[in-house]
C-alpha positions in Angstrom: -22.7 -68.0 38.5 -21.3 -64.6 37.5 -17.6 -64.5 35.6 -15.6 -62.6 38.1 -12.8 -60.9 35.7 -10.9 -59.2 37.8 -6.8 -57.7 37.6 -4.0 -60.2 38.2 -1.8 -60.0 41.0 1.1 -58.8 38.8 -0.9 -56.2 38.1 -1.9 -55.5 41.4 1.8 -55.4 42.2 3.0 -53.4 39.6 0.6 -50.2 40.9 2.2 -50.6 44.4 5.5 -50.6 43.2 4.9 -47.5 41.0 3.3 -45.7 44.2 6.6 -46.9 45.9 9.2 -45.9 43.8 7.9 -42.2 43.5 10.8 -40.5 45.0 8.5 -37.6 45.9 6.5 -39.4 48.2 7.3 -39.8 52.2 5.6 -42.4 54.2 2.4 -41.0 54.8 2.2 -39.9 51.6 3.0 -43.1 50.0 0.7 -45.0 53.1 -2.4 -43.2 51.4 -1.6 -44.0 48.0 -1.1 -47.4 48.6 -4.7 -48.0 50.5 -6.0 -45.8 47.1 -4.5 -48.8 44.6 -6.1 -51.1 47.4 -9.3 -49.3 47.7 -10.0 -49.4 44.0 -9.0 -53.4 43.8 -11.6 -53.9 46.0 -14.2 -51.7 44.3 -13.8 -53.1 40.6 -13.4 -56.8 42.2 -16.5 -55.6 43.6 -18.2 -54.3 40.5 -16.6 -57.4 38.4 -18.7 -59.7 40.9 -21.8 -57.5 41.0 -24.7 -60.0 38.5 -25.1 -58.7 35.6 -28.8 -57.0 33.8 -30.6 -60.6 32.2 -31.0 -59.8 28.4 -35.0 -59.1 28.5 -35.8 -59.0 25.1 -34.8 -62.9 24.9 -36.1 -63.8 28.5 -39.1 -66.1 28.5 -41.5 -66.9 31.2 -40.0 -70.2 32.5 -36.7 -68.5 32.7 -38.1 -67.2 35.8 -38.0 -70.3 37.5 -34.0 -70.9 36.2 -32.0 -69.5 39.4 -28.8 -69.8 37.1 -30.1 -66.5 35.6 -30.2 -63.2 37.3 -33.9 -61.9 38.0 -34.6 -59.6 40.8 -36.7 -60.3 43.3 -39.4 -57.2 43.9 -41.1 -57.4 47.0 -44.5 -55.2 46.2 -45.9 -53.2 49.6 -49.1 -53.7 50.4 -51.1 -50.6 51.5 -53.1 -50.8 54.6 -56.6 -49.8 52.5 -57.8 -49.1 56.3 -55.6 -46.4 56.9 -56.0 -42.5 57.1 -55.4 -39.3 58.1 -57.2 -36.4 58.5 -57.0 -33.1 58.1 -58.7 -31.6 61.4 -56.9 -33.4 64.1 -60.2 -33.0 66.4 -62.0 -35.7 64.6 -61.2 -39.5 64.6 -62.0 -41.9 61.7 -64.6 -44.7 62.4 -65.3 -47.7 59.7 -69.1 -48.8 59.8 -71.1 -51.2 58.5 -73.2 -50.0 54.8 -75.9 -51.8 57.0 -78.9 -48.1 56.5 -80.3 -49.1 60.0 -76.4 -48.5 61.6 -75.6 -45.7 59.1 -78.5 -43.9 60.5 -77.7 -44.6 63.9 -74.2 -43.1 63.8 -75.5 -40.2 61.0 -77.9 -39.3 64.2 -74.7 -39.5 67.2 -72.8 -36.9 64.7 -70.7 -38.8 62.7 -70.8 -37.7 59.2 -69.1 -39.6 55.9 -65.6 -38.8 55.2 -65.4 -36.2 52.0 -62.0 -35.8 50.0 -61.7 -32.3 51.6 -61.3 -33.7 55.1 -58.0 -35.9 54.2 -54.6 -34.7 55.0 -53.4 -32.8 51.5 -50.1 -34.8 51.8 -51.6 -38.0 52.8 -52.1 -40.7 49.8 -55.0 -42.7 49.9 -54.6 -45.9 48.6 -58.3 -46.1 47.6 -60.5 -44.3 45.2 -63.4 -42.2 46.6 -67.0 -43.4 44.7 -69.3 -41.1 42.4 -70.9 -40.1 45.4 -67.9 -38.6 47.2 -67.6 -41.8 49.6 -65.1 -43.4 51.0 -65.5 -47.0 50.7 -63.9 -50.4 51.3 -65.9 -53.4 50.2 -69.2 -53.4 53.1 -67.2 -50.7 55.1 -67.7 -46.6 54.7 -65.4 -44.5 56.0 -66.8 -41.9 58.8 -65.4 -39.3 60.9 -66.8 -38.0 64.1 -65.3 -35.8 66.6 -63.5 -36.7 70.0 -66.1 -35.2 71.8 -68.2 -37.8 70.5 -66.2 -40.8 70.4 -64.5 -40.5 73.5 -67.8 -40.0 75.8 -69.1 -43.3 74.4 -65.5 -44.9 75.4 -65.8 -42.8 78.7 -69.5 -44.3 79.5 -68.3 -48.1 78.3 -65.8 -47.7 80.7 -67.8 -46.2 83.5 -70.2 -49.1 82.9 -68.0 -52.1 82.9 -66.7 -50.7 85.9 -70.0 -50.2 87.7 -70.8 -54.2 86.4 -67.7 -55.5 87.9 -68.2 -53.4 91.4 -71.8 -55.2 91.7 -69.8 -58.9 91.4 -68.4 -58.5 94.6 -71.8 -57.7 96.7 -73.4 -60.2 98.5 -77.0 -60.3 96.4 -80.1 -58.3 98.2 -82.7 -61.0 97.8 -82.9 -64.7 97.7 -84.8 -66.5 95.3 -88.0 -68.0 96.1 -89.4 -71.4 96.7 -85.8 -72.6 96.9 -85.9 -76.2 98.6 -82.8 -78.7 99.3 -83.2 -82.1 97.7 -83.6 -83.9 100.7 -86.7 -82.2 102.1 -89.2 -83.4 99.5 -87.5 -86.7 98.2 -88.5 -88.3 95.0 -92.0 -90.9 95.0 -91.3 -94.2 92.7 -94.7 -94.0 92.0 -94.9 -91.2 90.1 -90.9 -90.1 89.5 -91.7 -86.8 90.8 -91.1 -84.4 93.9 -94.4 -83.6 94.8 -98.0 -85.2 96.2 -100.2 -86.3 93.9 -103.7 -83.8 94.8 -106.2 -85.6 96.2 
């Protein structure tokens, strides 16, 4: 635990009685001197209590592990690697697959691979872009496509699922064929099954 060296009451005492026993002062006057003396008790009690800087040149691994020493604890931020903006607003970003059979699907919709000139200037990207100007996160690529695009395909999903669930509440148009109930053709023991023999 930290040494907290701090001033003695009698010393404490003495500044209040000098504040007091300034003729010159009237009350409010000697009101704000005294919370002043008070103010800067509590600031150096304060500073006196505050740890103190480990000496690092003598510190030694295991020393981490002794909570009798002062080491501060640095909580690193992990960047969302995922994460961008751009610098045209009337595009969206897409991650897909490396997979050539999806990257020529998309390439052929209009998306196109992200280039460094499309970021935001003032945006930091957390990742590096590759020799060939990509913008990749292991078995991911970064793509950009415009609204137009992207939100046609969510428009047609949508329209879709809803056509899907409309049908689920239609009687159905046609009954399947050769349908029989159980008890018109019962089971021979003779030959475990629901039919004649042929002659």
């Amino acid at each position: 635990m930290p040494t907290i060296e701090h001033k003695t009451e009698t010393a404490q005492a003495a500044q209040v009685a000098q504040a007091i026993a300034d003729p010159k002062l009237n009350n409010t006057e000697l009101e704000e001197q005294i919370k002043k003396v008070l103010s800067n008790i509590k600031k150096e009690r304060a500073e006196a209590a505050a740890p103190k800087e480990p000496d690092w040149k003598n510190l030694k691994e295991q020393d981490a592990y002794d909570t009798r020493i002062n080491i501060p604890v640095i909580d690193h931020e992990i960047p969302d690697y995922m994460n961008m903006k751009l610098k045209d607003t009337e595009y969206e970003i897409v991650w897909a697959s490396t997979d050539q059979r999806r990257l020529g699907q998309l390439l052929a919709e209009g998306y196109e691979f992200l280039k460094p000139e499309h970021v935001e200037p003032t945006f930091k990207v957390p990742l590096l872009f590759d020799s060939e100007e990509r913008y990749t996160y292991q078995d991911v690529v970064c793509m950009r496509v415009h609204k137009r695009i992207l939100y046609g395909k969510r428009r047609r999903g949508l329209e879709l699922s809803k056509r899907q669930l409309g049908n689920n509440h239609r009687p159905p148009t046609s009954k399947i064929v050769g349908t029989f109930e159980l008890g018109e053709a019962p089971m021979l023991d003779r030959f475990s099954t629901f039919y004649e023999p042929e002659a």
